[in-house]
N, C-alpha and C positions, 0 to 999 in steps of 0.2 A: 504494500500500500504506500502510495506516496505522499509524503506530507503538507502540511497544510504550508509550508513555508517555503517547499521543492514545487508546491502547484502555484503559485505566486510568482517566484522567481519566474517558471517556465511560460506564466500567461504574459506575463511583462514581457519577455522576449520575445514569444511569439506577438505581438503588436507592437513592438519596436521595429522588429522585420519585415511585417505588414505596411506599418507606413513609411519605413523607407522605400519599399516596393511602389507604395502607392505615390511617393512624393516624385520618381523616378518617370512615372507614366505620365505623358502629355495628356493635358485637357483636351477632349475633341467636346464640339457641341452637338446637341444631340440632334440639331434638322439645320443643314448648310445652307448656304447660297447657292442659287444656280441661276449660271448667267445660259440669257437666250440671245443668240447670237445665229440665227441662221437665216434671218432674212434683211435685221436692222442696219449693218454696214453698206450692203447692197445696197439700200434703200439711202444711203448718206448720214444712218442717225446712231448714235454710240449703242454698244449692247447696252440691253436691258440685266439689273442684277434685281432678282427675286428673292429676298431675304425672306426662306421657307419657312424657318423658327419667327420671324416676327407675325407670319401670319399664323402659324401652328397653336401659340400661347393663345392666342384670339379663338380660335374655328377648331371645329374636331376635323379631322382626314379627311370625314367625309361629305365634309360640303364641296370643296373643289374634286377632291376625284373623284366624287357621284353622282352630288347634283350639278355640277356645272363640266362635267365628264373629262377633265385631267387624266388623262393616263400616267399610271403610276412609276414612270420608267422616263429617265431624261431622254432629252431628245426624241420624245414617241409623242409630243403635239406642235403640229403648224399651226404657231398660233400668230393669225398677221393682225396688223394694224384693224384692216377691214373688220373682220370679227372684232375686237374689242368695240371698235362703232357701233358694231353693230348688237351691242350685249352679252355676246357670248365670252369664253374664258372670261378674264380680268374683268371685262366690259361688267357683266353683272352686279358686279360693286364698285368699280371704279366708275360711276355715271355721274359724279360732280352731286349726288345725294348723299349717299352710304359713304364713298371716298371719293378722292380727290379725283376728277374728272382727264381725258386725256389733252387736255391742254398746256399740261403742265409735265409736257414732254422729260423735261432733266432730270426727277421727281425718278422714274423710271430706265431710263435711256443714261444712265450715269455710270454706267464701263468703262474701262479704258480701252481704245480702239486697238483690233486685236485678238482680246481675248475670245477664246475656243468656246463655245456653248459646250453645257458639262455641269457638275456638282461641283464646287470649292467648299472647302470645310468639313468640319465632323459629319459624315451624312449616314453613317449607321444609328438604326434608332434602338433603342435599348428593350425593346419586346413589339410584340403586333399592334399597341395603340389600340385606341379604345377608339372604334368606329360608331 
């Protein structure tokens, strides 16, 4: 049997070990940015960066990839200027009601010219998220 002063010792070290472990591992965030960039340079206007986590704290999953039919997989939606006009993706909250309307191009289109369309950042999410 081990004692009461051998089990002490040993839990302190085993969490001294842990958080060295854990001060060692980089912080990722748990939903990235993803920049869209497959039709806006083309077009003359900087990619767009979609900061996934500022809408994710707001909305559950499944308002954009269900009800406004986001595919869940980058680069698997063309989504142009047109459509937002016209309400679909973005457009459905971004109408100048809910949020900030498309006029306010910079707001959106504030890339650096360039950049690849893609996930940037921590973009594993830590279980299935609650739909």
């Amino acid at each position: 049997m081990i004692s009461r002063l051998a089990f002490h010792h040993l839990a302190v070290g085993l969490a001294l070990v842990a958080g060295l472990f854990l001060a060692g591992t980089p912080a990722r965030a748990e939903y990235a940015d993803v920049v869209l960039n497959r039709y806006a340079e083309k077009e003359g206007m900087r990619p767009v960066i979609f900061p996934h986590w500022f809408h994710r704290i707001r909305f559950r999953c499944k308002v954009c990839h269900a009800e406004l039919s986001f595919k869940m997989r980058a680069g698997s939606n063309a989504v142009k200027m047109s459509d937002i006009i016209d309400g679909r993706f973005c457009g459905a909250c971004h109408n100048g009601e809910i949020a900030w309307s498309v006029e306010n191009c910079d707001l959106c289109h504030s890339g650096k010219a360039g950049l690849p369309p893609g996930i940037f950042g921590g973009h594993e999410t830590l279980g299935p998220g609650r739909w």
